[in-house]
Structure formats: C-alpha cells, structure tokens
C-alpha positions as CSV (number, residue, x, y, z in Angstrom):
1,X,0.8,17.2,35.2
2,X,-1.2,19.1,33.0
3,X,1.1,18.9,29.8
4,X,1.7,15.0,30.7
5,X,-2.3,14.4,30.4
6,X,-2.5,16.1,27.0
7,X,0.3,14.0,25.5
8,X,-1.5,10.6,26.5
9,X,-4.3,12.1,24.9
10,X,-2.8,13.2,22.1
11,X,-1.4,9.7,21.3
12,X,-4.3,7.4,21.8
13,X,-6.3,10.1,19.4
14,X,-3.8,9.9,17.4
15,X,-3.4,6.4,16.6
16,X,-7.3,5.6,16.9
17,X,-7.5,7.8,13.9
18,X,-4.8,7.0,12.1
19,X,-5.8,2.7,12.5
20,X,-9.4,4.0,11.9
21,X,-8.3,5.6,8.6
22,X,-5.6,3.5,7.1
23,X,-5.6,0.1,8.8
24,X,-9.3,-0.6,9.2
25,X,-11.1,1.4,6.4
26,X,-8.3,1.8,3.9
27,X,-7.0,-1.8,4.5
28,X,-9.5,-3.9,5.6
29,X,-13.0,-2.3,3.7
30,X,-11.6,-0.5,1.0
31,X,-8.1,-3.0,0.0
32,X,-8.3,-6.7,0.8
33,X,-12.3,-7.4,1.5
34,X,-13.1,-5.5,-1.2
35,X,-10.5,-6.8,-3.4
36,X,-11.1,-10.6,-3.0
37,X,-14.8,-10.4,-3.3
38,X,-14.9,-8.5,-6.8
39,X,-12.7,-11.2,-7.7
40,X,-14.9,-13.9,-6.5
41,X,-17.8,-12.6,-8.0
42,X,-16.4,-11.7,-11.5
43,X,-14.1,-14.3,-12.1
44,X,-15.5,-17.6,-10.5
45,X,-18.6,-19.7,-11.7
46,X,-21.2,-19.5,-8.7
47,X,-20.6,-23.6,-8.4
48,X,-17.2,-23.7,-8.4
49,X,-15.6,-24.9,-4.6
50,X,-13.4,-22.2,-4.7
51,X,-16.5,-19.7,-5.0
52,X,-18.9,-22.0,-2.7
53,X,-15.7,-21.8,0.1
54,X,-15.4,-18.2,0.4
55,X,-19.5,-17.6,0.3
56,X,-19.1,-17.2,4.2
57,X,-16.3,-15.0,4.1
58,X,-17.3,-12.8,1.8
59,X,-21.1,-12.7,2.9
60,X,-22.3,-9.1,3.7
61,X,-19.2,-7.9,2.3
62,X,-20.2,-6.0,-0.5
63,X,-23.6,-3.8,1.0
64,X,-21.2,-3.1,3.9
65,X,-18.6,-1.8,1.7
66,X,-21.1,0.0,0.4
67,X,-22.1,1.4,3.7
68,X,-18.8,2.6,4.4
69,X,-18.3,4.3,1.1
70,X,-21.5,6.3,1.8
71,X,-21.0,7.5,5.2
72,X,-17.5,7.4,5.9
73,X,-15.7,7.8,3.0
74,X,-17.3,10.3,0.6
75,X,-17.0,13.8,1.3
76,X,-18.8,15.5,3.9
77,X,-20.0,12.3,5.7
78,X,-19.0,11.8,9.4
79,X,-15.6,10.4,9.1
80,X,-14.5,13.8,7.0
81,X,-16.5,16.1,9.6
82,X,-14.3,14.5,12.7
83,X,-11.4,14.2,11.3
84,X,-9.3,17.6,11.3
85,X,-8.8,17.6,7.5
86,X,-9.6,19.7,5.0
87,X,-10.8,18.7,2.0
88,X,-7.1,18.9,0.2
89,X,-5.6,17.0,3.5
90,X,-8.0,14.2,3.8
91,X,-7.6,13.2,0.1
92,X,-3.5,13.4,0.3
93,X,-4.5,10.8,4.0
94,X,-6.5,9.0,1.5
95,X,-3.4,8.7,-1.5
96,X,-0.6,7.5,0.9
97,X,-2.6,5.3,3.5
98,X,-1.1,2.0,1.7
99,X,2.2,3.5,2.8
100,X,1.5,2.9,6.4
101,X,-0.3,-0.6,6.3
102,X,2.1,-3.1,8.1
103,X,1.5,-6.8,7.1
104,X,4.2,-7.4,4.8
105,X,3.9,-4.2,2.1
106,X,7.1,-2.8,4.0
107,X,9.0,-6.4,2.9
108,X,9.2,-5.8,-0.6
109,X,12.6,-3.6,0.0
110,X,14.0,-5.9,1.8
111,X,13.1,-9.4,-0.3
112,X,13.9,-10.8,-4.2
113,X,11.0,-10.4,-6.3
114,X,10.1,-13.9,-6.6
115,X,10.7,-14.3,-2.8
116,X,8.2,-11.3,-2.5
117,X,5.3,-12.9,-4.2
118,X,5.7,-16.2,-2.3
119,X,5.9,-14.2,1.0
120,X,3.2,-11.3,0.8
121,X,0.5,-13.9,1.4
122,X,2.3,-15.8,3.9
123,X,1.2,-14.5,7.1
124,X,3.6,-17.2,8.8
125,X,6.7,-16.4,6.7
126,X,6.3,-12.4,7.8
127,X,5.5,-12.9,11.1
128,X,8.9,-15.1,11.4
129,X,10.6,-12.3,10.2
130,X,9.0,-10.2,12.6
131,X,10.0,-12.4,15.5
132,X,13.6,-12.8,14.2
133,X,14.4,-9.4,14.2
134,X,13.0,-9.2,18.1
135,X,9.6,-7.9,17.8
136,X,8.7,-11.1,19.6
137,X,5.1,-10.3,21.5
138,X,2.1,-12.1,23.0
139,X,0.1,-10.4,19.8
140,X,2.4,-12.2,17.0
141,X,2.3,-15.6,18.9
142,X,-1.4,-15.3,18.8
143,X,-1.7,-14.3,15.3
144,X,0.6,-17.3,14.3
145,X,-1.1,-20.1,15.7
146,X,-4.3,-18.7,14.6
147,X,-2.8,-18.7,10.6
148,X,-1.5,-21.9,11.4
149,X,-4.8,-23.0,12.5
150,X,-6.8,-21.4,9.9
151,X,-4.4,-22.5,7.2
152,X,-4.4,-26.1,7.7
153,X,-8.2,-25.8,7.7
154,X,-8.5,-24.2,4.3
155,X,-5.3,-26.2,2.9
156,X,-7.7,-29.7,4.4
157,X,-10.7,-28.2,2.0
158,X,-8.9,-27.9,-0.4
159,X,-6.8,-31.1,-0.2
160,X,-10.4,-33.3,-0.4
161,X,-11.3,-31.3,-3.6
162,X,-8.0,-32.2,-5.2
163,X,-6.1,-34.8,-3.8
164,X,-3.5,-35.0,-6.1
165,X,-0.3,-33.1,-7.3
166,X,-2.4,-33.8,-10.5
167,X,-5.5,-32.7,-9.2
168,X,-3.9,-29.7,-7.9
169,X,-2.1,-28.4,-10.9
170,X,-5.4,-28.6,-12.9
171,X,-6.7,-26.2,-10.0
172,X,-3.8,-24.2,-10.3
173,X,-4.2,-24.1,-13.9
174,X,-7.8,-23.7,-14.5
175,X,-8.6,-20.0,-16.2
176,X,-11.3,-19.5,-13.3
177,X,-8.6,-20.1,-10.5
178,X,-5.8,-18.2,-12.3
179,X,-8.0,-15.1,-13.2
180,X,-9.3,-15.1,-9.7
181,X,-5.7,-15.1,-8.1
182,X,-4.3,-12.7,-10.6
183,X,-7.3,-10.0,-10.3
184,X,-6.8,-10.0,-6.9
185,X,-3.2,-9.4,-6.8
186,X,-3.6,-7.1,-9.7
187,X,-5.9,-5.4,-7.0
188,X,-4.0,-5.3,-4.2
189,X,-1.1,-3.5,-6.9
190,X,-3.9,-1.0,-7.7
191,X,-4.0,-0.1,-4.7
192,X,-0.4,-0.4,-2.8
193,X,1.8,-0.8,-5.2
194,X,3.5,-3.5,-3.7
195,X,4.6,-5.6,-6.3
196,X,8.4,-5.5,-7.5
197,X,8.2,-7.1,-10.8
198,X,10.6,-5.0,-12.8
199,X,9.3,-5.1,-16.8
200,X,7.2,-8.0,-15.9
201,X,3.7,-8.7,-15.8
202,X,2.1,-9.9,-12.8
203,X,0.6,-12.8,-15.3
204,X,4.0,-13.5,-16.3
205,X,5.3,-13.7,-13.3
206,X,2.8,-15.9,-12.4
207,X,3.8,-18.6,-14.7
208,X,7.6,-18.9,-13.7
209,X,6.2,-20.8,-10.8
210,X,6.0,-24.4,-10.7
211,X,2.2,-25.7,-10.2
212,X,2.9,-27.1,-6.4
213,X,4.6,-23.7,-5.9
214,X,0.9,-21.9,-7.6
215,X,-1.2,-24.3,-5.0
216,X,0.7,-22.7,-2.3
217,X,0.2,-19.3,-3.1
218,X,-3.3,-19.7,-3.2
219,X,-3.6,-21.7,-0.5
220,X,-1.7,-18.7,1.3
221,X,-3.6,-16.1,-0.5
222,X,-7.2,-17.3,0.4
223,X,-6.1,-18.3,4.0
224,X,-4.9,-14.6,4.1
225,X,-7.8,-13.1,3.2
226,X,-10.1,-15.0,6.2
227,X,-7.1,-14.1,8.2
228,X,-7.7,-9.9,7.4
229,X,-11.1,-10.1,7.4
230,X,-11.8,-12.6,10.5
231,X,-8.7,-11.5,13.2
232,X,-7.8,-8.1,11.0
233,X,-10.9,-6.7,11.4
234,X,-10.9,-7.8,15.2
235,X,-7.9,-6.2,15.5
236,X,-8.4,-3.1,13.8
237,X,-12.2,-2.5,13.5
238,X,-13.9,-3.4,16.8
239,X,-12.6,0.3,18.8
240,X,-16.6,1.1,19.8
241,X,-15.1,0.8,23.5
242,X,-12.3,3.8,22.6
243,X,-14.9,6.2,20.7
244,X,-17.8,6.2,23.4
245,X,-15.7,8.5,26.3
246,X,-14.5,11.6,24.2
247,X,-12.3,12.2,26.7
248,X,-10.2,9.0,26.2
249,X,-9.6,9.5,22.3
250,X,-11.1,12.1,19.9
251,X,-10.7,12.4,16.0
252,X,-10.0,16.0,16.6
253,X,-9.7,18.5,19.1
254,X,-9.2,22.2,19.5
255,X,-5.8,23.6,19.3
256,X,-6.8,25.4,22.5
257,X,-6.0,22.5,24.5
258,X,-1.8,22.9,23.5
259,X,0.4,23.9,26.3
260,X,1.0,27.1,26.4
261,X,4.7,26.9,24.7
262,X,3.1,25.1,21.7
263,X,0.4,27.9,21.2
264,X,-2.4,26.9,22.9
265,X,-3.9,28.4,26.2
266,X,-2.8,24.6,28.6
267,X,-6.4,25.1,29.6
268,X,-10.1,23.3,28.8
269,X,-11.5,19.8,29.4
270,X,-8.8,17.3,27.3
271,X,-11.8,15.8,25.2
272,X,-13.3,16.1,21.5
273,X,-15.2,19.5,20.5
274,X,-19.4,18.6,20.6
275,X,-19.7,18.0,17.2
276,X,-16.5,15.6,16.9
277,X,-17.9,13.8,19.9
278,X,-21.8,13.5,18.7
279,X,-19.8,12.3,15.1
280,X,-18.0,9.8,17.3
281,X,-20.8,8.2,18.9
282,X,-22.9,8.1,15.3
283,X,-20.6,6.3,13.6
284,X,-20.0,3.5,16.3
285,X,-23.7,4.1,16.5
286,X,-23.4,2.4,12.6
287,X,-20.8,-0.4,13.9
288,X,-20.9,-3.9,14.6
289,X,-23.2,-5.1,12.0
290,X,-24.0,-8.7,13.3
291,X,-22.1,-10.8,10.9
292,X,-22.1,-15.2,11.2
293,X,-20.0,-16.3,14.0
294,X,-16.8,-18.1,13.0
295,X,-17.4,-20.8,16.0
296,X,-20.0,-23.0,14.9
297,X,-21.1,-26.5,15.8
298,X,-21.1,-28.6,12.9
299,X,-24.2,-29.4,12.0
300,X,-26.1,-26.8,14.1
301,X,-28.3,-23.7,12.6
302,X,-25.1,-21.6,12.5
303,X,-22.8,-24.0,10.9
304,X,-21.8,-22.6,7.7
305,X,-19.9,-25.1,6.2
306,X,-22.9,-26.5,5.0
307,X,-22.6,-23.8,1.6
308,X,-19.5,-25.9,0.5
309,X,-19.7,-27.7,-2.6
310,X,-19.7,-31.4,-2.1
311,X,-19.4,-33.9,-5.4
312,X,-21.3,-36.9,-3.4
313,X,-21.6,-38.0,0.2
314,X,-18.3,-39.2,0.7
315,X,-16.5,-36.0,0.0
316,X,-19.4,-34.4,2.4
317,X,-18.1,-36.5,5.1
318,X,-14.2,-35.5,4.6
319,X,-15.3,-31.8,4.1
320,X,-17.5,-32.2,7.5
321,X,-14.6,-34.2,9.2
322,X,-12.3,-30.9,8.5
323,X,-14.6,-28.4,9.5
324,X,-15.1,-30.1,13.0
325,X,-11.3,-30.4,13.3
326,X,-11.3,-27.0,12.7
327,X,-13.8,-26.0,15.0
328,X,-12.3,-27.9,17.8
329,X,-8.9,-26.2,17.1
330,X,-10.7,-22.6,17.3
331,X,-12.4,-23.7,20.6
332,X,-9.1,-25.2,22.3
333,X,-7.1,-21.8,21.1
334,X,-10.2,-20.0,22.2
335,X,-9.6,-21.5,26.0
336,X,-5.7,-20.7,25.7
337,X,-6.4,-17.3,24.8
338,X,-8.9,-16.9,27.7
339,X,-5.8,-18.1,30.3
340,X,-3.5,-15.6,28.7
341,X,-6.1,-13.0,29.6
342,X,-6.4,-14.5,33.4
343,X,-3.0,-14.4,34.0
344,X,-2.1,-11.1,33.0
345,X,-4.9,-9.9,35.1
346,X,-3.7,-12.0,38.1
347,X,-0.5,-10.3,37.8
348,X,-1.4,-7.2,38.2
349,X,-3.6,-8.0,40.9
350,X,-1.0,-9.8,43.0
351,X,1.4,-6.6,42.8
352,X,4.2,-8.4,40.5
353,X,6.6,-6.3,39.8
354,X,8.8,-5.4,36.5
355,X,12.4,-5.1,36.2
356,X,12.4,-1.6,37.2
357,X,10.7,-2.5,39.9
358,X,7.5,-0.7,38.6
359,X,3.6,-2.8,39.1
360,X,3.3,-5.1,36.3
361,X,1.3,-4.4,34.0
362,X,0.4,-6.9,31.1
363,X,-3.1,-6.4,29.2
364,X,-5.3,-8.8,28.0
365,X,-5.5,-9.6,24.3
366,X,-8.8,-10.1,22.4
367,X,-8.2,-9.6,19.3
368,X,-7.5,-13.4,18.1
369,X,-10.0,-15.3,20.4
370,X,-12.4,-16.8,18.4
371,X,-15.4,-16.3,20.5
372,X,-15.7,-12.9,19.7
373,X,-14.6,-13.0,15.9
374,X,-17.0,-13.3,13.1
375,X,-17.0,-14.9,9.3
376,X,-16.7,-11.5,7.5
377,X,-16.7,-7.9,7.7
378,X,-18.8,-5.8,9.2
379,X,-18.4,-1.7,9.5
C-alpha cells in the first residue's frame, strides 16, 4: 500500500537525519572528538605519555572538524540546504541535540552525583544497565566486549608507565593530567549539561575521590573517548550506503508526497526533491576521509604504536608486548563478529522462522568489527 510505503520512508529519513544531526555531527565531531583534542593540545606537554598515547586517536581530528564546521554546519552550507529547517529551526535542532544523545547523558536522573561521574565514562557500567533493564541485543554485546577489549589495552599502557598505586597517584595528581581530565569534562558540561554537582565545582568534585578511584576515571574517560571516535563513529558516521538511493532515505521531501488525509496529494515518486538529492550525494561525496587503520601488525608500516613514549628499551618491549595483545584481541573479535554476520545470513536463507511464524530475519552488524574501523575521525 501506497500510505504503508511512505511511512517506511518517512522513518528511515527520519532517523538518518536526526543520527546525522545529533549523534554523528553534534556528538561525535562537534562534542567528544572535539572536546578531548583541545584538551590534549592545550593542557598536555607534547612528551608527556598521556599526549604521545592519544597522538593516533586524535590525528586528523582537528582539520576534519574543521571541515565539518565549514560545510556542514555554518549556515547555508549543504547540511542546512537538505535539511527542511529554516534558519530559526535548524539553530533550536542545533540547542537541544545533547538532549537526544544516548550513551549515558539520560543516567544522570536516575544515579547519585558521585555515582554519576564514576559512571558517565564507563561504557561497561551503562551498558550493564542497559542490559538489566532488558534492552539486551546483539549490538550492546558487541559494544561490550569491544570496551572491554579496548579498555584493558589502554589500562596495560598505562599500567607499564606507572606501575604503582604510587606511581599512579602521581599521574592522577600531576596538574598536566588533572587539567587535561577536568577541561574535558568541563567540555563535555559546556555542551550537555550533564553534570549534577549541585553548588559544587567540577574541580571540587574532583578531589573527593581517592587517587585509585582518579586512575579509574581516567582510565575510563580516555578508553571512552577511542571508544566514540573508533566504534561511535562506525556506528553513527559511516551511512554513505543510506544517502546514495534518494529513494531509500532523504533529508527532506515535499509535503506533496502526504496521504491525502494528512494534506498531501498520496501521489509522486517517494524520494528527495533534486536539489536534496544532488546535496545528498555531495556531502558523502566529502565522506570517508582515509583515516590509519586500528588493525595494525606490530611492527609493520601502519603500526602506530610506534608514536608512544618509551623511557628506555625495556618499557618499549612491555609497551610492544601490549599493543600485540591488543591487536590479536581485535583480530580474534574481528573473526567472531564475521560469524555473527554468517549466521544471521544463513538464517534467513534456510527459511527459519520466528515466533510468529514470520521468515527470520536477523541483520548483520558492522559497526564494531575492527576491520573496517579506523584510529580517529574522519567526516
């Protein structure tokens, strides 16, 4: 049916520009990315380990921004000519897209304060959450034993840089690593208002921790940020194979195309106007900015471990000895992720059927394999 065709429509339009807007320019380019690298760069000596580790993940990061601010953000560039906003409408999009970024923002009703900060950059702690109150899908398993993966990998760097609890509360307590954190939280306030500290400061609050609890934080904060901009960005950013058929999902389209009981004429080809779909295909003409890959044999030409700040050979050889765990982890979960894929294909092929007796169908799931995901952002 007619009206049936223009409602499927209407959704997958819908969402790709509402994930396009909030979760992949707002969040990703504009929030978090951007965030964490004017951080780095302002707050962090260029030899520091902390600054030499996230080199990689930040690399590009700022002349893409850039990018995006130029041609998708400012008025009159493509993303404000395909959207269906005025100028009025896209800047009130613009002032409440933190209220729609899932992640953990939507927690901070729902937790203490204290429990709030220690959670917010605990990708495992939300997801459990998630889980527990049934939203229990192949996407969240993915996305925990990827943070789980990618956590122990940056909690192992940072383990052979300081070994010890004392070693650790230095790190904690250095002005470099403290200015750092708290510029980036104060960032991510900026911009969501999502901490609840009451008459606190953020730097107070800070403090009330005790320095294994600070290690943790940033341990969970850093592994966080790879997290959005590696898998995030994946998830979020990579739609190039939604925008090129106009007639799949469209920024916009003419109200014409309305049944005829919600005041359009029920009649036209369901796909954007001309000049929406031209916009489309120039900006994911911009896309996929080749970015370093975040599989990399150790030791090979695109092994970027080799940027991280080493005190003498022997702590070389632990950093080296963690990054080829790592890299063996990402390839294993790679190969697990590639037999989800298989299988839910095979199902569908063999006819299984649901409970409703309905064909089974159970898409594949990209957006965590780590073959396809890459070190930083790109547009």
């Amino acid at each position: 049916p007619r009206d049936w065709e223009y409602f499927k429509f209407v959704f997958r339009s819908s969402l790709f520009g509402i994930v396009t807007l909030v979760d992949h320019l707002y969040g990703v380019h504009l929030q978090v990315s951007n965030i964490f690298t004017m951080a780095m760069r302002e707050q962090l000596s260029k030899d520091t380990p902390l600054r030499r580790f996230l080199v990689p993940f930040t690399y590009g990061t700022i002349a893409i921004n850039d990018a995006a601010r130029v041609t998708l953000v400012t008025p009159d560039s493509w993303v404000p000519r395909a959207y269906p906003f005025d100028e009025e409408g896209l800047q009130l999009a613009w002032a409440n897209a933190y209220r729609h970024l899932p992640g953990g923002v939507e927690l901070k009703v729902e937790l203490t304060e204290r429990a709030f900060l220690q959670t917010i950059f605990d990708r495992k702690a939300y997801i459990d959450i998630r889980i527990e109150s049934g939203v229990d899908t192949q996407y969240y398993k993915q996305a925990l034993e990827y943070w789980l993966m990618l956590r122990a990998f940056v909690k192992g760097t940072f383990d052979v840089y300081y070994p010890t609890a004392a070693d650790q509360q230095r790190f904690v307590e250095d002005a470099e690593t403290e200015h750092f954190l708290l510029q980036a939280m104060g960032g991510i306030q900026a911009t969501s208002d999502v901490l609840v500290i009451g008459d606190e400061s953020l730097p107070h609050a800070w403090e009330s921790f005790a320095p294994a609890e600070k290690y943790k934080m940033v341990v969970d904060a850093i592994t966080r940020f790879i997290d959005v901009v590696t898998t995030g960005h994946e998830q979020v950013g990579k739609v190039q194979a939604y925008a090129q058929d106009a007639s799949f999902a469209s920024f916009s389209w003419a109200a014409s195309l309305r049944p005829r009981w919600a005041g359009g004429t029920g009649e036209g080809v369901l796909a954007a106007p001309k000049e929406v779909a031209t916009g489309q295909a120039l900006i994911m003409a911009l896309t996929s900015t080749p970015m370093p890959d975040l599989v990399a044999a150790a030791g090979g030409e695109q092994d970027w471990s080799k940027i991280f700040w080493a005190a003498d050979g022997e702590q070389r050889a632990q950093l080296d000895e963690v990054y080829v765990q790592f890299q063996d982890r990402l390839r294993a979960f790679s190969a697990k992720c590639q037999e989800v894929n298989e299988d839910a294909l095979a199902a569908f092929e063999s006819g299984q059927q649901n409970v409703a007796g309905k064909p089974l169908v159970n898409f594949g799931l990209w957006s965590h394999d780590p073959q396809y995901l890459e070190t930083s952002v790109s547009i």
